[in-house]
C-alpha positions as CSV (number, residue, x, y, z in Angstrom):
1,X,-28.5,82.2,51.3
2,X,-26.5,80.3,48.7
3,X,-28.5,82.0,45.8
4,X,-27.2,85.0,47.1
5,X,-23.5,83.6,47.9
6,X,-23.6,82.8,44.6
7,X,-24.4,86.0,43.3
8,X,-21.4,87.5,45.7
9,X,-18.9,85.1,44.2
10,X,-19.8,85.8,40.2
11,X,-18.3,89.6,40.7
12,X,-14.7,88.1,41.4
13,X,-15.2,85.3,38.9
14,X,-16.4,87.3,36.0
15,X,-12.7,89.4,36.9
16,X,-11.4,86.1,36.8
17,X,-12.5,84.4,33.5
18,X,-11.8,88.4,31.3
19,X,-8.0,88.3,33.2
20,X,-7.6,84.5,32.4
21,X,-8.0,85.4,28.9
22,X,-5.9,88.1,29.0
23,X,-2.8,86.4,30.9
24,X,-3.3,83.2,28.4
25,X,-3.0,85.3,25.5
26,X,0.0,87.5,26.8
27,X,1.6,84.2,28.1
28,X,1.8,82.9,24.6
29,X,2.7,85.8,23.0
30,X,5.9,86.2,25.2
31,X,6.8,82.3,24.3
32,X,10.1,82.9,23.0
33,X,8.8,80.2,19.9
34,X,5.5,82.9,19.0
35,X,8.3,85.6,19.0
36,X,10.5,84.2,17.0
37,X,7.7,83.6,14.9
38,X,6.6,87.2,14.8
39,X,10.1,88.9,15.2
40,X,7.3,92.5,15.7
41,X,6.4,91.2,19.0
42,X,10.1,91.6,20.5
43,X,10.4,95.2,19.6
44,X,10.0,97.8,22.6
45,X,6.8,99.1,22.8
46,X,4.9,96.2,21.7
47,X,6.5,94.2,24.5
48,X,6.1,96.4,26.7
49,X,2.6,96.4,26.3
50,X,2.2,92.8,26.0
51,X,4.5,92.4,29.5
52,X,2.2,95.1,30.9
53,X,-0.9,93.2,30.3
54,X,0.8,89.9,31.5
55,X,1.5,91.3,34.9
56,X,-1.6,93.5,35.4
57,X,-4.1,90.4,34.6
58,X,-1.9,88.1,37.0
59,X,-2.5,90.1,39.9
60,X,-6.0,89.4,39.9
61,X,-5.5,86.0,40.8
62,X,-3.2,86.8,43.1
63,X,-5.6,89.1,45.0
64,X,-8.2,86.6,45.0
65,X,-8.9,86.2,48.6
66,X,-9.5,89.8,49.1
67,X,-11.9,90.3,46.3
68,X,-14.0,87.1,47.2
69,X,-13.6,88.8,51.2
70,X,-15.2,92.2,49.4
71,X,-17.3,90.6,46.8
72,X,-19.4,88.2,49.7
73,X,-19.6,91.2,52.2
74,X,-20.7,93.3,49.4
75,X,-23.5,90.5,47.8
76,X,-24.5,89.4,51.4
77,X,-25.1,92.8,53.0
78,X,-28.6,93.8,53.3
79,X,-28.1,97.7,53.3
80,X,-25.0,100.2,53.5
81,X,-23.6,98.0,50.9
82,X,-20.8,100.0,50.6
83,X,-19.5,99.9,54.8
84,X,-19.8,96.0,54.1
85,X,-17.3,96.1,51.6
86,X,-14.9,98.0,53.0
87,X,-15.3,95.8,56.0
88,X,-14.8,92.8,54.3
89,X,-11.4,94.6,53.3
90,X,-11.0,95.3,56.9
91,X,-11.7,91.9,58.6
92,X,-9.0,90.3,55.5
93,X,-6.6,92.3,56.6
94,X,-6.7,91.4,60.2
95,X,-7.1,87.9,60.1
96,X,-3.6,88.0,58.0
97,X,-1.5,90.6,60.5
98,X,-3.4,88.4,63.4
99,X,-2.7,85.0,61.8
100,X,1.0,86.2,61.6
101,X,1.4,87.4,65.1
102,X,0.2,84.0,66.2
103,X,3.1,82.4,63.8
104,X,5.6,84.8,65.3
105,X,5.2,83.2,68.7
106,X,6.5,80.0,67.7
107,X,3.6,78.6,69.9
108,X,3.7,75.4,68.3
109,X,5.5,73.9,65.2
110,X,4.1,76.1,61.9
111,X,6.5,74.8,59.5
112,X,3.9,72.5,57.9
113,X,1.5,75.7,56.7
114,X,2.4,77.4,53.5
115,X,3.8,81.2,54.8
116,X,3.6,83.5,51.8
117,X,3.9,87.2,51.9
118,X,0.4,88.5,51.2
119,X,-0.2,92.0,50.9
120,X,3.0,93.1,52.8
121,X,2.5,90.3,55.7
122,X,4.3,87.1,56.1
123,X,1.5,84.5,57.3
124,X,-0.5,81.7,56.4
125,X,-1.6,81.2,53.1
126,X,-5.5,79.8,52.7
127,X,-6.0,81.1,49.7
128,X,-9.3,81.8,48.9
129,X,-10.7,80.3,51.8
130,X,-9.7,83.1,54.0
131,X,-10.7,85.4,51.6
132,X,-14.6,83.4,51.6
133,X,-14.2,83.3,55.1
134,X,-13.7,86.9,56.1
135,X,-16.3,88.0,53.7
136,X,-18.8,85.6,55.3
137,X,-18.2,87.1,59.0
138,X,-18.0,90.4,57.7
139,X,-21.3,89.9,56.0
140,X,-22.9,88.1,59.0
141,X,-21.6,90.9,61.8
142,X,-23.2,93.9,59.1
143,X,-26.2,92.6,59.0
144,X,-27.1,92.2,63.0
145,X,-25.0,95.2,64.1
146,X,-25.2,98.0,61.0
147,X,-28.2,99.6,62.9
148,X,-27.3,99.2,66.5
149,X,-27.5,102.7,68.7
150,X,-25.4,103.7,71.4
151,X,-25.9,106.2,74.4
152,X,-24.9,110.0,73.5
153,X,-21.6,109.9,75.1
154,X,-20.4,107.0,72.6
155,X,-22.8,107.3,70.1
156,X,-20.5,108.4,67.2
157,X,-19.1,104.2,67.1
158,X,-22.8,103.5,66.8
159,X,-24.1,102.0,63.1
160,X,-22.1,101.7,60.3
161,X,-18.5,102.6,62.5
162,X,-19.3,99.6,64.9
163,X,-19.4,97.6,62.1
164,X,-15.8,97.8,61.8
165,X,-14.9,97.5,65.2
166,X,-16.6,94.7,65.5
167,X,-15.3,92.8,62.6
168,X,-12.0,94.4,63.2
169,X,-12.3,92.5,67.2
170,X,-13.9,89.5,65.4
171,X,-11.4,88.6,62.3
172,X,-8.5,89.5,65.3
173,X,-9.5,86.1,67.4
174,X,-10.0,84.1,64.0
175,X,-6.6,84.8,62.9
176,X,-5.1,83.8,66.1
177,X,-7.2,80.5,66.3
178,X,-6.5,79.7,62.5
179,X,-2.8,78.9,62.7
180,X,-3.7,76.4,65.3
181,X,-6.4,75.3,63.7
182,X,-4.8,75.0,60.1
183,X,-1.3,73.5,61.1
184,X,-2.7,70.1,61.6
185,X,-4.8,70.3,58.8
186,X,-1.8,70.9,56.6
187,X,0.2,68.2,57.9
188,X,-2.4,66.2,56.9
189,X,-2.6,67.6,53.3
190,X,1.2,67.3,53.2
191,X,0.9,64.1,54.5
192,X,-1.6,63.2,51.5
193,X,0.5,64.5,49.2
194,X,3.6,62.3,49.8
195,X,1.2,59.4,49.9
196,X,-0.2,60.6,46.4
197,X,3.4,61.2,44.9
């Protein structure tokens, strides 16, 4: 299992380590003391293309959690590789729009987590760990249901859709648990922090 997990996690990490290079050597170059330097780099078009590159090679790490959610269901599916994936996407996405309904409620105190915008939702922000998380489940439900047959009345949910429903139904009740489960946690991070500082 953890050869394999291992494995899953080298696709986003090789991304990681070309982009790093990329954004460190873009980030210098736009150092107002490297342009004044080389007065070349401040005309249009190669700052342009050097701005370009900066932003483009962020992003990665700022979509980290959903490639590691892709990238595990991808390395950790047995067959049908390919409805893992995209249901790795699926399950991300829900535990965030879930996790934020359950923030909307005002439930219990949230003010501790860390609420970022991610992908056009305002929720939680694990980072990565959601990202590891929902590829995991993802991987786990495609494995035991990919295969499963229904009657002939439903049988068009059968397979490879009902892998999606069920992640879909799956990473819904994660997201609404997580908030409760993660707000203490964080005040407890927090909480270490202040201590640390």
């Amino acid at each position: 299992f953890f050869s394999d997990l291992g494995r899953s996690l080298m696709m986003p990490v090789a991304a990681l380590a070309a982009c790093g290079i990329i954004l460190g050597i873009t980030s210098a170059l736009l150092k107002t003391q490297v342009q004044d330097a080389v007065p070349f780099l401040t005309a249009s078009v190669p700052l342009f293309i050097i701005t370009t590159l900066n932003k483009v090679s962020g992003i990665v790490f700022t979509l980290l959690p959903v490639l590691f959610a892709i990238s595990i269901a991808f390395g950790l599916a047995k067959e049908d590789k390919g409805v893992a994936a995209f249901a790795g996407f699926i399950g991300y996405y829900t535990f965030l729009v879930a996790s934020s309904c359950m923030i909307s409620t005002g439930i219990m105190d949230f003010s501790a987590m860390k609420i970022s915008n991610i992908l056009g939702v305002d929720t939680v922000d694990m980072g990565a760990l959601a990202g590891i998380m929902a590829g995991l489940v993802t991987a786990k439900l495609h494995n035991k249901y990919h295969k499963v047959q229904f009657p002939a009345a439903i049988a068009f949910y059968g397979g490879k859709r009902f892998v999606a429903l069920v992640v879909l139904v799956s990473m819904t009740v994660i997201g609404l648990v997580m908030p409760l489960i993660w707000a203490p946690i964080s005040v407890g991070i927090d909480g270490l922090g202040r201590i640390i500082r």
